[in-house]
Steps between C-alpha positions, in 0.01 A plus 500: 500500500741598255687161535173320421450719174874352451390154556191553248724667283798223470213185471335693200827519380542167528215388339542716197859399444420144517201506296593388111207578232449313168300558243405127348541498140091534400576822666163508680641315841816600722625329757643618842757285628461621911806490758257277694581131481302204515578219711754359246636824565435630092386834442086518491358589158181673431369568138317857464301497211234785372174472389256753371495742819658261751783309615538116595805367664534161536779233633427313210413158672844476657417513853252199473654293230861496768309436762329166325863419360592440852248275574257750687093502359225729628314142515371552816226743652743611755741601230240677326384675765882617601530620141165673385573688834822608414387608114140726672757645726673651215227586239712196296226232215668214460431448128591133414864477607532847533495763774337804340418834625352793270626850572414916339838685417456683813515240748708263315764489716294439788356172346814392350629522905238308576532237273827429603431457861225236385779355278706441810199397720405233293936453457475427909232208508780288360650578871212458724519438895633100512148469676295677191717284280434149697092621480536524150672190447247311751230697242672299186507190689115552600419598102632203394332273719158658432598509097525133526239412731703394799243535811682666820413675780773824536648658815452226775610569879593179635642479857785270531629300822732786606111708570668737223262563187591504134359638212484219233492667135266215385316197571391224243251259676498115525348254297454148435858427385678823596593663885437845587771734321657786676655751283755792552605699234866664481574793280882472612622222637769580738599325809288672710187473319536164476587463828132658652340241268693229609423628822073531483471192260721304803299684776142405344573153390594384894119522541345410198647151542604512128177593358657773277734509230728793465583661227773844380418650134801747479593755272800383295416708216857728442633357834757259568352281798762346686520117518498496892175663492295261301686201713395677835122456398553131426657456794214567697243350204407789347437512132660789302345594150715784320265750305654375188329216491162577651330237305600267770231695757277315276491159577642604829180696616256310305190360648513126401 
């Protein structure tokens, strides 16, 4: 027991001789520069301000603002969900950009505990499961379809000649002038990835006699794609359309 009290002890410690306090110049606000780091490994700010008979402490619309600077929006309901979970589990408001939680003096550093760990919480959904991040990215391929009226049907099982069945992200029907489209989406393309959807879109087109056309919208957003990749999809007629230039899904998946 006493070596726990030692533990407790030496991580206070810790905390309190790693935690740097300044008093901004209005004199109203300080911030506290924690020993905690973000996942650019920098120090985590919160500003403690006092008003009338309470406190607010705020991240001051860091967390959210890095998190769009690298290219990640709470556009989706899934994303939304994932977040307004994390901020109810901590008593956090989000407040425009800001993460916000109001606090007494005698609990303050209670709440100010707790804002932190919702600082990092909503840190970590820039580093989400690979599987939770291809969902997501499926989600922005699916918003932008519906945004710009692009009819599909969305999580297709097709059986291919092997008897094995694959999930196919989505499916634009046929019309007059246009096959049936089969599209999978790729957050990152790596060999294997694109290998499975070489794979299904080779498996399913040996009995749909060519009905289909095939189709990869990948992620190339921050990501160096690899030449060989894209080539391997050509190679067995697939069509590859990077995310960075989307606009192509529209005369693509069009319905004339």
């Amino acid at each position: 027991m006493e070596d726990c009290k030692q533990i407790i002890d030496s991580y206070l410690k810790w905390i309190r001789d790693n935690t740097v306090i300044k008093t901004l110049t209005e004199g109203e606000t300080c911030v506290i520069s924690t020993p905690f780091l973000d996942r650019h490994n920098d120090n985590i700010e919160i500003y403690l301000q006092k008003k009338e008979n309470k406190y607010i402490l705020t991240d001051d619309g860091y967390t959210l603002s890095d998190l769009r600077l690298s290219g990640f929006e709470l556009n989706s309901p899934k994303r939304e969900h994932i977040f307004k979970t994390i901020l109810n589990g901590f008593g956090i408001k989000a407040v425009g950009e800001e993460l916000v939680i109001e606090s007494i003096t005698e609990d303050i550093g209670q709440k100010k505990h707790r804002l932190l760990q919702g600082i990092l919480a909503v840190n970590d959904m820039f580093n989400l499961s690979q599987e939770m991040v291809r969902s997501l990215f499926r989600e922005d391929v699916e918003l932008y379809f519906k945004t710009n009226k692009i009819v599909f049907t969305k999580d297709i099982k097709i059986t291919g000649k092997t008897g094995f069945d694959h999930n196919i992200d989505f499916l634009v029907p046929a019309s007059l002038t246009k096959p049936e489209r089969l599209i999978q989406t790729i957050n990152t393309p790596r060999r294997d990835s694109i290998s499975l959807a070489v794979f299904a879109f080779n498996d399913i087109s040996q009995i749909r006699d060519g009905q289909s056309k095939n189709y990869v919208i990948y992620n190339d957003l921050d990501k160096n794609v690899p030449t060989e990749h894209i080539d391997a999809l050509m190679k067995y007629d697939i069509r590859g359309i990077p995310w960075s230039q989307k606009e192509i899904c529209l005369t693509e998946y069009a319905l004339n």
